[in-house]
Each structure stands twice: as C-alpha cells, then as structure tokens.
N, C-alpha and C positions, 0 to 999 in steps of 0.2 A: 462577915460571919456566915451568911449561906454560902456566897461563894466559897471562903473554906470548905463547909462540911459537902458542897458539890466535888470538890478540887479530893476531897478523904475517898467519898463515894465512887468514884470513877478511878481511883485507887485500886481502890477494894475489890473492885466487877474486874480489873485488870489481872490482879495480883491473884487474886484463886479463879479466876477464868469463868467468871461465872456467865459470861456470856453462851463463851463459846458449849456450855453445861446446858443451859435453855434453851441450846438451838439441837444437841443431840438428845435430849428430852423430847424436843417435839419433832422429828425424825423417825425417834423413836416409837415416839407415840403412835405416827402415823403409818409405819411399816408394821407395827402390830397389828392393828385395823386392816391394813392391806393381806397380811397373813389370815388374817382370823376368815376375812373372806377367802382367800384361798380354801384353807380347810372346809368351811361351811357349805361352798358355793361349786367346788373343784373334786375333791378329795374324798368329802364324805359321803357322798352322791354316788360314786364310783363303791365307796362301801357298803354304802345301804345295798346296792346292787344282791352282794353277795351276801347277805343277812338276810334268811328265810322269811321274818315276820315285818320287815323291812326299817321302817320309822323308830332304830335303835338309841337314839338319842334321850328318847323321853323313855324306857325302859325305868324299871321301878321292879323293887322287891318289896315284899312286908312283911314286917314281924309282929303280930297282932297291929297295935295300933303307931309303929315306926313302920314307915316309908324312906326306904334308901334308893334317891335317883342314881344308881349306878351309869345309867345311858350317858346321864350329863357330866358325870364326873369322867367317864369314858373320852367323851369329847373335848371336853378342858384338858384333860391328858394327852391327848395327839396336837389340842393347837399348840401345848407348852413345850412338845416336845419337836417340833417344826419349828418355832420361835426359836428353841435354843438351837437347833442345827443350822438355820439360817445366821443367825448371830456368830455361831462358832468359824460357819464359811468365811463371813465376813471379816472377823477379828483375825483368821490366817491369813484371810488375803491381802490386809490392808496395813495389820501389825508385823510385818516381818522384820523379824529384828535376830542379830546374830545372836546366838544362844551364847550364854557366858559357863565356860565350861569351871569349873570346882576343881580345887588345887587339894 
C-alpha cells in the first residue's frame, strides 16, 4: 500500500514536472533578491545622485490625514521593471524557438 501510493507519487512529481517547477521557483527567487540588490545597492544610489533633496525613496505626500509613500512605490516600480527586462532578456535568449507562421 505505501509503496503503491510512493510508486502514484513519483508519478505525479514526473508527469507535471513539478520538480523541475521548484527548482525554477527557487532560482527564481533568488535572482529577484539578486536584482533587488542590484537596484537598491547599484542603481538607485546613481539616482539619488541626481535628486536634489536626495533620500527619494521614503518621499511622502499628504492629504490631511492620508500619507501616500510615492518614494516607495517609485522604487518597487523600477525593481519590477528591471525584474521584467531581465527575465524578458532571458526568455529570448534561452526560449528560441521557430516562430509558427498563420496560414
């Protein structure tokens, strides 16, 4: 009986690949992290440069008693948008495949 349900199990991880799915999950994960230092560490440093008041990240408006951290939302927008250009790099370089032309 367990070896059965071992013998379904190892099926299963085969058959929809779910191995190979938690290893680019954690790849994943970790070339985020790697990004995210990028921008943090690389990138925004080089920005603040050019930002008169400098430390734009924590940047805040208010509306009587709402507080909009634009700074931060500012910053999540450039690491998301280097995450996707990286990824996009990536999936052309690696997914080439002949385009199927439409009849």
């Amino acid at each position: 009986m367990v070896n059965q349900f071992a013998k379904e199990f190892k099926e299963f991880l085969k058959e929809y690949k779910i191995v190979g799915l938690a290893i680019a999950f954690i790849i994943g994960l970790a070339s985020s992290n790697l990004i995210k230092s990028l921008v943090d560490n690389v990138i925004m440093p080089i920005v603040t440069f050019f930002i008169p008041r400098g430390n734009w990240q924590t940047a805040t408006v208010k509306f009587g008693p709402v507080v909009l951290g634009w700074g931060a939302f500012l910053g999540a927008l450039v690491n998301f948008i280097i995450i996707a250009l990286v990824v996009f790099f990536i999936a052309k370089y690696f997914l080439k495949e002949e385009k199927v032309e439409k009849k």
